[in-house]
SEMI-152758 format. One record per atom (N, C-alpha, C, O, CB): x, y, z. Coordinates in steps of 0.05 Angstrom, whole numbers, plus 32768, in hexadecimal, padded with zeros to 4 digits. Glycine has a CB too. Layout:
+------+------+------+
|   c1 |   c2 |   c3 |
+------+------+------+
|    X |    Y |    Z |
...
+------+------+------+
This chain:
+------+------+------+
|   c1 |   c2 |   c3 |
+------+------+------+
| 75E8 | 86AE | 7899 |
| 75F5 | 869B | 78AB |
| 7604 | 8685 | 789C |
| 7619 | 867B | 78A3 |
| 75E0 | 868E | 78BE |
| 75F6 | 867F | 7887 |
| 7601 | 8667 | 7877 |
| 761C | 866E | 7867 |
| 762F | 865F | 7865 |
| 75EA | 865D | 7862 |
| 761C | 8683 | 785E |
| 7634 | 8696 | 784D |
| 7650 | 869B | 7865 |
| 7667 | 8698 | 7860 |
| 7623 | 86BD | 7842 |
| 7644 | 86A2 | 787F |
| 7664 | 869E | 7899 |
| 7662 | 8681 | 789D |
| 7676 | 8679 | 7892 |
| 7663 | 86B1 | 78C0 |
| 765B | 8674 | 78A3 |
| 7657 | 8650 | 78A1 |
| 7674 | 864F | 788A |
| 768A | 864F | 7893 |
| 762E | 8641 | 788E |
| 7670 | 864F | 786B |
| 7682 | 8653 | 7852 |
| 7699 | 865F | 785D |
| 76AA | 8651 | 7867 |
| 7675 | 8664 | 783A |
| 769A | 8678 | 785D |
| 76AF | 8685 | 7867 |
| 76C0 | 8677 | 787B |
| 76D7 | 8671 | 7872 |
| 76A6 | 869C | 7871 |
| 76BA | 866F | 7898 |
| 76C6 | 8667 | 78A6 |
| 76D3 | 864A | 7897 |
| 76EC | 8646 | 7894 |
| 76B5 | 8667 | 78BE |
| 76BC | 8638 | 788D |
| 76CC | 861B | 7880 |
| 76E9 | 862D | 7874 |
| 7700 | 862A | 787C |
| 76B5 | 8608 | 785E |
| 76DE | 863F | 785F |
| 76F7 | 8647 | 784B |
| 770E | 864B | 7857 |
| 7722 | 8640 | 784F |
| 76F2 | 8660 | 783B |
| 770E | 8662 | 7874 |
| 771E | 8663 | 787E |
| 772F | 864D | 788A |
| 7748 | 864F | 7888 |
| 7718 | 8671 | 7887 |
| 7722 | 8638 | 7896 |
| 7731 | 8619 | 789F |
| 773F | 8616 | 7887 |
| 7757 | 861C | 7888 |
| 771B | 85FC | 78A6 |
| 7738 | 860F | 7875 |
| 7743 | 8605 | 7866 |
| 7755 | 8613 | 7858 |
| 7767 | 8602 | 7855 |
| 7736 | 85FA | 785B |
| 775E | 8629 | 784C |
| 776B | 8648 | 7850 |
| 7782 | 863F | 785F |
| 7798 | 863F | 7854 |
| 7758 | 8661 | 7862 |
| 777F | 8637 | 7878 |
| 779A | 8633 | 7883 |
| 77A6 | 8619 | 7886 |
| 77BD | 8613 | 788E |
| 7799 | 863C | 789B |
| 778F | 8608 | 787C |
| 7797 | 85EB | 7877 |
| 77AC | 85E5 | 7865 |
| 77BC | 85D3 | 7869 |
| 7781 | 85DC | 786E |
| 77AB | 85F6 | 784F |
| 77B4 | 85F0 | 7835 |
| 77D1 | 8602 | 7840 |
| 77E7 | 85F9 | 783B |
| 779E | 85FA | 7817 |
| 77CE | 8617 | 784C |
| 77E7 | 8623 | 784A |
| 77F6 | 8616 | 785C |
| 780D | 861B | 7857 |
| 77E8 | 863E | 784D |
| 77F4 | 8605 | 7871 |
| 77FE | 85FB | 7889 |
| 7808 | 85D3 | 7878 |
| 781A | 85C3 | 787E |
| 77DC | 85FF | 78A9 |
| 77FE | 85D4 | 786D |
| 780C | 85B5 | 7855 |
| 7822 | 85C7 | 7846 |
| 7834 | 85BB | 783B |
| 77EF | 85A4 | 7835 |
| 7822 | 85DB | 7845 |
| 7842 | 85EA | 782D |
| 7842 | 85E2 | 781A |
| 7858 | 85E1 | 780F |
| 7863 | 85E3 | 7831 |
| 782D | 85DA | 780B |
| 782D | 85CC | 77EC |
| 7835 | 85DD | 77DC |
| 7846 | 85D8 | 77CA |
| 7813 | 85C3 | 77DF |
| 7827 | 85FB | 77E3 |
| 7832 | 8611 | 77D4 |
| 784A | 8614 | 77D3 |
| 7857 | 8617 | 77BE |
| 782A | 8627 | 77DB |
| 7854 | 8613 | 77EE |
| 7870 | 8617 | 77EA |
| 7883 | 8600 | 77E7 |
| 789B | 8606 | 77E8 |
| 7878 | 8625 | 7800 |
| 787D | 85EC | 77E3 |
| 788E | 85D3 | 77E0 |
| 788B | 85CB | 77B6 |
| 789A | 85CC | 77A3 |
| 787B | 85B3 | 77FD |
| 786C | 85C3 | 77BA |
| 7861 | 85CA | 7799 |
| 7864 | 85E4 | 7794 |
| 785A | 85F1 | 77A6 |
| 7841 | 85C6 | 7792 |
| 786F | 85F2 | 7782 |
| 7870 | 8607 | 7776 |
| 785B | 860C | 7769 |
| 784E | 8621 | 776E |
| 7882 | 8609 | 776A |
| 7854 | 85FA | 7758 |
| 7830 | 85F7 | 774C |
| 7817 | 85F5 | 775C |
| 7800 | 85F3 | 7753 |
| 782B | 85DE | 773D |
| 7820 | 85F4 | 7773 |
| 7806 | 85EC | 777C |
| 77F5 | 860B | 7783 |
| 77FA | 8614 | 7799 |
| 780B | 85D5 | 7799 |
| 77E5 | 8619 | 7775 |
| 77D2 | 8620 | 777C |
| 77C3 | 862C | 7794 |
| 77AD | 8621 | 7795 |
| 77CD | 8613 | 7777 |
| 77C7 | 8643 | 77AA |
| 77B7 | 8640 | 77B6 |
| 778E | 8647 | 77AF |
| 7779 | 8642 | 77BC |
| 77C7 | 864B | 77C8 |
| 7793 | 8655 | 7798 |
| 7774 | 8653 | 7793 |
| 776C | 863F | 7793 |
| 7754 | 8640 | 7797 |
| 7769 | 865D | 777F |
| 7776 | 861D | 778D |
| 7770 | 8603 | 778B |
| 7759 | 85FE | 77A0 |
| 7746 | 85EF | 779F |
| 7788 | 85F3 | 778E |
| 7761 | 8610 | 77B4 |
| 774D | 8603 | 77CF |
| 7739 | 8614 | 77CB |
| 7726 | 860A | 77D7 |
| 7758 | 8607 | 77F2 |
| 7731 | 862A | 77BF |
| 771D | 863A | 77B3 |
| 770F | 862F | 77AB |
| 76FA | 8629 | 77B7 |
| 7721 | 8648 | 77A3 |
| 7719 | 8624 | 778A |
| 770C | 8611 | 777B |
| 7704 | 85FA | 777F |
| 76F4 | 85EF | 776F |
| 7715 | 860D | 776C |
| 770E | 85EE | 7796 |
| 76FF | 85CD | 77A3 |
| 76F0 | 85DE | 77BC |
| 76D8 | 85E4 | 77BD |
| 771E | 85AD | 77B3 |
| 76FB | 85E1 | 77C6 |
| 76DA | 85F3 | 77DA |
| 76C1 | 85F4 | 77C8 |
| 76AE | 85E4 | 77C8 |
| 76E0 | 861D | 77E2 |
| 76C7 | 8611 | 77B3 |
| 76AB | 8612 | 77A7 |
| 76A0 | 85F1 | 779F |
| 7689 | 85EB | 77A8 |
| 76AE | 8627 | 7789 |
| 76AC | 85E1 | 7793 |
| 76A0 | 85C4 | 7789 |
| 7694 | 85BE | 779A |
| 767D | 85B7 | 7798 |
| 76B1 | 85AD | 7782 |
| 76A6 | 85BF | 77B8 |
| 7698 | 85AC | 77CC |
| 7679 | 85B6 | 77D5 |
| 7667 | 85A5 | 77D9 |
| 76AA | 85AA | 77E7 |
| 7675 | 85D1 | 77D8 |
| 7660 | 85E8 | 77D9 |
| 764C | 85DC | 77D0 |
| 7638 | 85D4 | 77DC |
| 7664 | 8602 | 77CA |
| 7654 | 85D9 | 77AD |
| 7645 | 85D0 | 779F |
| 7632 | 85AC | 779C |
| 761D | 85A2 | 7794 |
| 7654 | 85D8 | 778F |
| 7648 | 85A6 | 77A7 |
| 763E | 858A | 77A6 |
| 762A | 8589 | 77C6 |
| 7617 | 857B | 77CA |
| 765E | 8573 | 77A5 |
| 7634 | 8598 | 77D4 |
| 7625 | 8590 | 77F4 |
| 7625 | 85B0 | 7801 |
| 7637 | 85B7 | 7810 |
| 763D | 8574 | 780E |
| 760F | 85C4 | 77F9 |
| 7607 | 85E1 | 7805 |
| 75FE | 85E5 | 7824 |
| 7602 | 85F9 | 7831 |
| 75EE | 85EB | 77F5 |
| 75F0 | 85C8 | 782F |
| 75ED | 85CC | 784A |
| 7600 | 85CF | 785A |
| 7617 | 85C7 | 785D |
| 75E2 | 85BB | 7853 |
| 75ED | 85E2 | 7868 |
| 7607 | 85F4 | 7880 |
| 7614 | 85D9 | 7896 |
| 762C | 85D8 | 789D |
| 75F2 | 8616 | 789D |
| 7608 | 85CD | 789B |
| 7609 | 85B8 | 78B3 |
| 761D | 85A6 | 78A6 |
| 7628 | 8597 | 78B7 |
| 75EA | 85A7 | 78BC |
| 7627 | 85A1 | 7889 |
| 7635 | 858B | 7886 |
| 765C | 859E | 787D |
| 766B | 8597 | 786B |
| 7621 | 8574 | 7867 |
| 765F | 85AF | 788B |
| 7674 | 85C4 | 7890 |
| 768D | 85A7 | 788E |
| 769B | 85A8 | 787A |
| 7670 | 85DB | 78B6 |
| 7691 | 8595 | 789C |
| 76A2 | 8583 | 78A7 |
| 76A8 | 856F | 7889 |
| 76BE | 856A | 787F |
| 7691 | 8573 | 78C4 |
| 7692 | 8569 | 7880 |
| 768C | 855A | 7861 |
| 7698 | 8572 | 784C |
| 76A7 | 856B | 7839 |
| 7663 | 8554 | 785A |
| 7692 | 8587 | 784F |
| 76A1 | 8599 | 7835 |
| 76BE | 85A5 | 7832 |
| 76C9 | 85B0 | 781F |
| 7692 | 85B3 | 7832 |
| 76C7 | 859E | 7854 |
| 76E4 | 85A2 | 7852 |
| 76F3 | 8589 | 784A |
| 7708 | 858C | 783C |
| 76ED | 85AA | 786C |
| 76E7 | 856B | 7853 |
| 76F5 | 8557 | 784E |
| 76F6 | 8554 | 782E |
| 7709 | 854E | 7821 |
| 76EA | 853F | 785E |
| 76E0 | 8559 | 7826 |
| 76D7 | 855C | 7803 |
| 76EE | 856C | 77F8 |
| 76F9 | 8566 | 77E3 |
| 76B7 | 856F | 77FB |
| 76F3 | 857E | 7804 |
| 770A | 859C | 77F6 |
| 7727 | 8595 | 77F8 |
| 7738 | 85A1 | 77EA |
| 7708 | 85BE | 780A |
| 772E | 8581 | 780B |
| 7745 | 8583 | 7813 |
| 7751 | 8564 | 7803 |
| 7768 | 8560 | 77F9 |
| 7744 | 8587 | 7836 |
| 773B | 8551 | 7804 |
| 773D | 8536 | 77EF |
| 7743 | 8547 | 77D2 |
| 7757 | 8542 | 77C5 |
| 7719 | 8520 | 77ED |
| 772F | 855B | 77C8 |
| 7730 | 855F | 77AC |
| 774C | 856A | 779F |
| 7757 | 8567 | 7789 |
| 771C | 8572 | 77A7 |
| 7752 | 857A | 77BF |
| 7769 | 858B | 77B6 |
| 7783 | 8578 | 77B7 |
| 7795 | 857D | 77A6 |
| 776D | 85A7 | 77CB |
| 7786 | 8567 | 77C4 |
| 7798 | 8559 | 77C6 |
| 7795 | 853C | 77A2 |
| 77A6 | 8531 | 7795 |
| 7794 | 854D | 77EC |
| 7780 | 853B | 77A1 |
| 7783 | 852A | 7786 |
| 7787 | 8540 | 776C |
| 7794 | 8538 | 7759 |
| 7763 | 8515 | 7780 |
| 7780 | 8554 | 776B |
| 7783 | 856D | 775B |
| 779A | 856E | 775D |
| 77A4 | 856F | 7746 |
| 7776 | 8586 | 7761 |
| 77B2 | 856E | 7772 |
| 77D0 | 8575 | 776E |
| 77DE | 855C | 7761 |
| 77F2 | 855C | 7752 |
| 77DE | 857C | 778D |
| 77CA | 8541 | 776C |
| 77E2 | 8530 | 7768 |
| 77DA | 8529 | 7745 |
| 77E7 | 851B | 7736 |
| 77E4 | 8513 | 7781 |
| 77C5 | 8533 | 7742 |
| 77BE | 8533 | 771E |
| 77D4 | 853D | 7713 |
| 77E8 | 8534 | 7707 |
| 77A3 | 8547 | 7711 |
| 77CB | 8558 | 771A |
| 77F3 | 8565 | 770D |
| 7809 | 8563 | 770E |
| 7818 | 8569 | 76FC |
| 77FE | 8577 | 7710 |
| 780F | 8558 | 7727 |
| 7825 | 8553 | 7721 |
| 7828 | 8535 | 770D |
| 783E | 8532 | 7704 |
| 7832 | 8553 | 773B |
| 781A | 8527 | 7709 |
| 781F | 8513 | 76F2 |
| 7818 | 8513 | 76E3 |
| 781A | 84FF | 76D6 |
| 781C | 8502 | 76F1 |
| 7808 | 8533 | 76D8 |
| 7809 | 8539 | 76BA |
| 781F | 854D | 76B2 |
| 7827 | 854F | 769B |
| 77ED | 8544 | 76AF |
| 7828 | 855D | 76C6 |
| 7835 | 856C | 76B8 |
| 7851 | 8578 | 76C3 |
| 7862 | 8584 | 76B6 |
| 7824 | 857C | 76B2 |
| 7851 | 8571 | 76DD |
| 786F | 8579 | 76F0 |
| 7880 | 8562 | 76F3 |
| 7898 | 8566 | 76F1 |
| 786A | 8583 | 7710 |
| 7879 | 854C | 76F7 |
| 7893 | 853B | 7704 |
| 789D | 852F | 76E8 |
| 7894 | 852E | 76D2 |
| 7889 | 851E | 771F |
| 78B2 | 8528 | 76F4 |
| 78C5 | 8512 | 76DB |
| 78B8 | 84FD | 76DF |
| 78AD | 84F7 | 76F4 |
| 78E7 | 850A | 76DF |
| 78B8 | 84E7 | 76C1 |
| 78B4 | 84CD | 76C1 |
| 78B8 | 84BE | 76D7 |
| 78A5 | 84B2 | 76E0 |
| 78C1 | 84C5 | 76B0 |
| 78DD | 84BB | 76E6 |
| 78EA | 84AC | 76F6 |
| 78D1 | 84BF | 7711 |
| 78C0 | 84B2 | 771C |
| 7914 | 84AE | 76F5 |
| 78D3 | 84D6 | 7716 |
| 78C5 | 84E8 | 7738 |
| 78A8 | 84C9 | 772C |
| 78A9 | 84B5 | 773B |
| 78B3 | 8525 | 7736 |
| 7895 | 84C8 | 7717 |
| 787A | 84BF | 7718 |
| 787B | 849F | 771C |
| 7869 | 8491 | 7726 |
| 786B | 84C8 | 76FD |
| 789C | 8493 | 7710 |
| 7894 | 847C | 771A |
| 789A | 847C | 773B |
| 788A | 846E | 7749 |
| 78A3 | 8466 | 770B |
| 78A8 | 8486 | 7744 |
| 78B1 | 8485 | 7766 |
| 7893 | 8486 | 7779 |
| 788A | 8478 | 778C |
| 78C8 | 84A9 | 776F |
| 7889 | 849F | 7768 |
| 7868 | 84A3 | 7772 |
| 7857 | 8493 | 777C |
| 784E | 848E | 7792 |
| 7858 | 84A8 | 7761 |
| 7855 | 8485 | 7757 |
| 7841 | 8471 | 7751 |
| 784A | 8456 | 7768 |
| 783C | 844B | 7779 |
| 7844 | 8469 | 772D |
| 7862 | 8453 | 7762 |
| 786A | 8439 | 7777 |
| 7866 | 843A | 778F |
| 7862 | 8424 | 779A |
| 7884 | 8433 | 7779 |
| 7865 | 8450 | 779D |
| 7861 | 845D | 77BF |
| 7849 | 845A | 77C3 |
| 7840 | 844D | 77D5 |
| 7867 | 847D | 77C8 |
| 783C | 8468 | 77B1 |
| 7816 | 846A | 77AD |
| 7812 | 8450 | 77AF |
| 7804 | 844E | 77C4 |
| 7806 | 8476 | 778D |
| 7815 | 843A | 77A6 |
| 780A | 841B | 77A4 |
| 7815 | 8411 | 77C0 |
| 7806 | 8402 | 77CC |
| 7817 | 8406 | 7788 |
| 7828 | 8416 | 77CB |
| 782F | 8409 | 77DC |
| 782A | 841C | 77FD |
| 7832 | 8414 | 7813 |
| 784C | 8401 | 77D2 |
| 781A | 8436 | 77F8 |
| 7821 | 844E | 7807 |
| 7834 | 8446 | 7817 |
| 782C | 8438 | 7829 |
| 780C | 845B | 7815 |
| 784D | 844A | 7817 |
| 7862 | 844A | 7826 |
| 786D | 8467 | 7824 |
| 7873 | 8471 | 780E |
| 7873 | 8434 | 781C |
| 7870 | 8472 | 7838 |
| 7874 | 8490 | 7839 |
| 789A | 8495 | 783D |
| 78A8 | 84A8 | 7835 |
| 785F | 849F | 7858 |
| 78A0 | 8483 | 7848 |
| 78BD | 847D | 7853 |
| 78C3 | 846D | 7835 |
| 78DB | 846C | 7834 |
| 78C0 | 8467 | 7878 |
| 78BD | 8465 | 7826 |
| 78CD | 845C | 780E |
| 78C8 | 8474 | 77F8 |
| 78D5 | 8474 | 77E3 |
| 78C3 | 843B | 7803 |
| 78B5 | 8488 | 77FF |
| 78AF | 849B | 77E9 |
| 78D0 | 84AD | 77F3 |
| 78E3 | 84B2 | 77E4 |
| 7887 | 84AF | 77ED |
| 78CE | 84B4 | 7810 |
| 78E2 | 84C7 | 7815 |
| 7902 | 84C2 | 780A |
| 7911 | 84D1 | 77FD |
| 78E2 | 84C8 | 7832 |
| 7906 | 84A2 | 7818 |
| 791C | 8497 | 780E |
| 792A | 849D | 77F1 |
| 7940 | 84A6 | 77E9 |
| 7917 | 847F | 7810 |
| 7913 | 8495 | 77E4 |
| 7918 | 8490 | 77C0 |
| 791C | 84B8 | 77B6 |
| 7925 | 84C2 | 77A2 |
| 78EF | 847A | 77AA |
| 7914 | 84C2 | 77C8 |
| 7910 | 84E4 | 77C2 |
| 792F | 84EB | 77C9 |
| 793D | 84F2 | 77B6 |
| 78F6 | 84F8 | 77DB |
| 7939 | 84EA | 77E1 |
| 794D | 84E8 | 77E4 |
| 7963 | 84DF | 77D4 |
| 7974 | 84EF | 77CD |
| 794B | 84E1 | 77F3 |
| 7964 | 84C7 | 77CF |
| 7973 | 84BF | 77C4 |
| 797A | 84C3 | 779F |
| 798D | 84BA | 7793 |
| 796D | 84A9 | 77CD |
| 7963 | 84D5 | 7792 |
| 796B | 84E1 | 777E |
| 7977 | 84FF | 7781 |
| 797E | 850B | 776E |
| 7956 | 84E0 | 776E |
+------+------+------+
């Protein structure tokens, strides 16, 4: 019971990741990524009852896991300061703007 419990999370999230287009927007991005933060989250919290806690866990990890890479190893200097500046201020409408406008 506990192993389809897993399965089903995996599958939510399975379509979570493909329904954000990271894959297809990030070229790097990974879909085993959500594999590999699933299993963590598994690991960190196995009870079947906390299903809701191991997706939010998988979907936080995977999203700080992409944005690792891209600021070690994909974006330009100028893409990380635009980032970094958006990130401090989360302004989502000045991230787009400044995207645009290069």
């Amino acid at each position: 019971m506990v192993q389809s419990i897993y399965q089903d999370d995996l599958k939510y999230l399975s379509k979570w990741w493909k329904d954000t287009e990271w894959g297809e927007i990030l070229g790097f991005a990974r879909e085993r990524l959500i594999m590999e933060c699933f299993y963590w989250s598994v690991g960190y919290n196995s009870d079947p009852e906390f299903s809701y806690g191991r997706k939010v866990l998988t979907a936080i990890t995977a999203f700080i896991t992409t944005i690792d890479d891209i600021y070690d190893v994909y974006a330009t200097m100028e893409e990380l300061e635009v980032l970094t500046e958006s990130t401090k201020r989360w302004d989502v409408a000045d991230l787009e703007k400044k995207c645009q406008d290069s």
